[in-house]
N, C-alpha and C positions, 0 to 999 in steps of 0.2 A: 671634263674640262678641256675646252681648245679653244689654245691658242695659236693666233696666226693662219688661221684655218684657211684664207686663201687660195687658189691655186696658183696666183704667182708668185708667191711669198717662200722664198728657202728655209726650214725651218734647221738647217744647220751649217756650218759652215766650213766642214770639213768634205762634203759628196763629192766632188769636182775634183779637191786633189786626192782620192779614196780611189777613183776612178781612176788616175792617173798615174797612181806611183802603181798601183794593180795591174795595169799595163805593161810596163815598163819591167816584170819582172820574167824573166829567162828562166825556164818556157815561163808562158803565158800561164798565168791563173787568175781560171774563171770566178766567177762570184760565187759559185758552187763551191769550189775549192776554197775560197776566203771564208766562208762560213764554215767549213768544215773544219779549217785548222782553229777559227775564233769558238768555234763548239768544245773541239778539244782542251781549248785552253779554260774552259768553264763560262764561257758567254754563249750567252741561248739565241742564237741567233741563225737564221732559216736565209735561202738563195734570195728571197722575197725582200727580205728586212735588209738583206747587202745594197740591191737595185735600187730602194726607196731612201737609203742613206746617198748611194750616189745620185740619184738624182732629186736632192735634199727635201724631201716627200715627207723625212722619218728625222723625230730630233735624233738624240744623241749623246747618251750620259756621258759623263767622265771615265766609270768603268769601262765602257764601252770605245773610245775615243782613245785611252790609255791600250787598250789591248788590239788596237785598229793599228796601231802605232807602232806596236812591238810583231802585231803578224805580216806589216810589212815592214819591215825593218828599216822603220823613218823615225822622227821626233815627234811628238803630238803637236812641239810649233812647227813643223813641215803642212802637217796636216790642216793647220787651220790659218794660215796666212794665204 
C-alpha cells in the first residue's frame, strides 16, 4: 500500500525539524550516530531510514516520532510544528 507516493509530497512532518535540532547539538551528530543511539534505545532504525525521515521520503510512527524526541532531547510538539 502507498500512499502519497509522490515525489513532491512530504510524507511526514517532523524531517526538517529532525534535521535541525540534529545540528544544533555539541559536537555535531551525524545521522549515523542518531541511529545508533535510536538502535540502542530499541528502534530499528539504519543511517538510510535517518536521511529519508529528514528529508520526509520515510513516514513516521509514533514509536518512532516519540524516541526521535527523546534522542534529541526536544518535545515531539518541537518536532512536528
Amino acid at each position: 500500500m502507498f500512499k502519497n507516493k509522490a515525489d513532491n509530497v512530504k510524507l511526514n512532518l517532523c524531517g526538517e525539524n529532525v534535521a535541525r535540532f540534529r545540528a544544533r547539538i555539541l559536537p555535531k551528530m551525524s545521522q549515523r550516530a542518531l541511529a545508533d543511539k535510536l538502535q540502542l534505545s530499541g528502534i530499528d532504525l539504519d543511517k538510510n531510514a535517518v536521511q529519508r525521515i529528514e528529508c520526509g521520503k520515510r513516514f513516521v510512527t509514533d514509536i518512532e516520532l516519540a524516541a526521535l524526541a527523546e534522542a534529541l532531547d526536544v518535545t515531539i510538539e518541537d518536532l512536528i510544528k
